[in-house]
N, C-alpha and C positions, 0 to 999 in steps of 0.2 A: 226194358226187355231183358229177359233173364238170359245171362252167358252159359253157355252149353259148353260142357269141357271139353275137353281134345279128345279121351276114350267114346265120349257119345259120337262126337262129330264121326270118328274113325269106322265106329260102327254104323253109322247111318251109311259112309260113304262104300263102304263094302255091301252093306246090304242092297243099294240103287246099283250099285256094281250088276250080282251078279244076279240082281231080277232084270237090270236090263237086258244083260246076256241072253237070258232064257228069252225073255219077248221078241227081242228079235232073232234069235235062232228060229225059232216055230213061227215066225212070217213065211209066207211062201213067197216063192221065188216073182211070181207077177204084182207083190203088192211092195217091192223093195223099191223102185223109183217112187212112188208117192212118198213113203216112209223118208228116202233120201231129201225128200222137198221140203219133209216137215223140218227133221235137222237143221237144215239150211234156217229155217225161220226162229228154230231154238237158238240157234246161234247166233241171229243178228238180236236176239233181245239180248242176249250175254256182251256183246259189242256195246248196243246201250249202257247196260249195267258198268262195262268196265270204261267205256270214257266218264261217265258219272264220276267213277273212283280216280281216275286219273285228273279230271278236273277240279278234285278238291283241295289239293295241294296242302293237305296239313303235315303229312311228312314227305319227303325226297324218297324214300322204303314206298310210300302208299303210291306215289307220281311213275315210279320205274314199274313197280309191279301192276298199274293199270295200263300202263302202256306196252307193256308185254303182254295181257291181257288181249286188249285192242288188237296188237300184229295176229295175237294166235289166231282169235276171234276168224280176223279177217280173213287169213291164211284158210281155214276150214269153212269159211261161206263159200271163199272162191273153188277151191275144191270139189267141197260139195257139189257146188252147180258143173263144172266141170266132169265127173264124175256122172251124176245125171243126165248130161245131154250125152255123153256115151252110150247109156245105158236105152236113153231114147231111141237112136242113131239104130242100134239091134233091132227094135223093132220096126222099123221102116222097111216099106218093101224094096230091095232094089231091080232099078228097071235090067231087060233083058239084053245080053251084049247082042249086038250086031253080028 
């Protein structure tokens, strides 16, 4: 597999940048919970992907930076869903006071 130098990398990673920006700016407002749920499932493949890394142990660098990975991962699953069921919670009707 061919190595990609750091100026490609850099330019791919701005360019995912600021197309995702515009994608989700022009969502509208009722289709932001689903979008929130899919997140949620991009992130738990990244969790994958970084215990993968973590679990390789060829360097002590590769072990700390998938397990940093892992926390982050985690940290924005949970979020996420937390965050969502907020946003659920809004739409629910609530009942009439007494």
């Amino acid at each position: 597999m061919q190595q990609l130098d750091f100026w490609t990398m850099a330019f791919v990673f701005m360019l995912a940048t600021f197309i995702g920006f515009d994608v989700i700016r022009s969502v509208s407002r009722l289709l932001h919970t689903p979008l929130m749920s899919l997140t949620n499932a991009i992130s738990a493949i990244a969790v994958v992907g970084a215990v993968l890394i973590a679990g390789e142990q060829k360097t002590t660098f590769s072990t700390v930076l998938g397990t940093i990975a892992v926390a982050a991962s985690v940290t924005n699953i949970v979020s996420g869903f937390m965050i969502t069921d907020r946003m659920l919670r809004m739409f629910k009707k609530r009942e009439p006071s007494k």
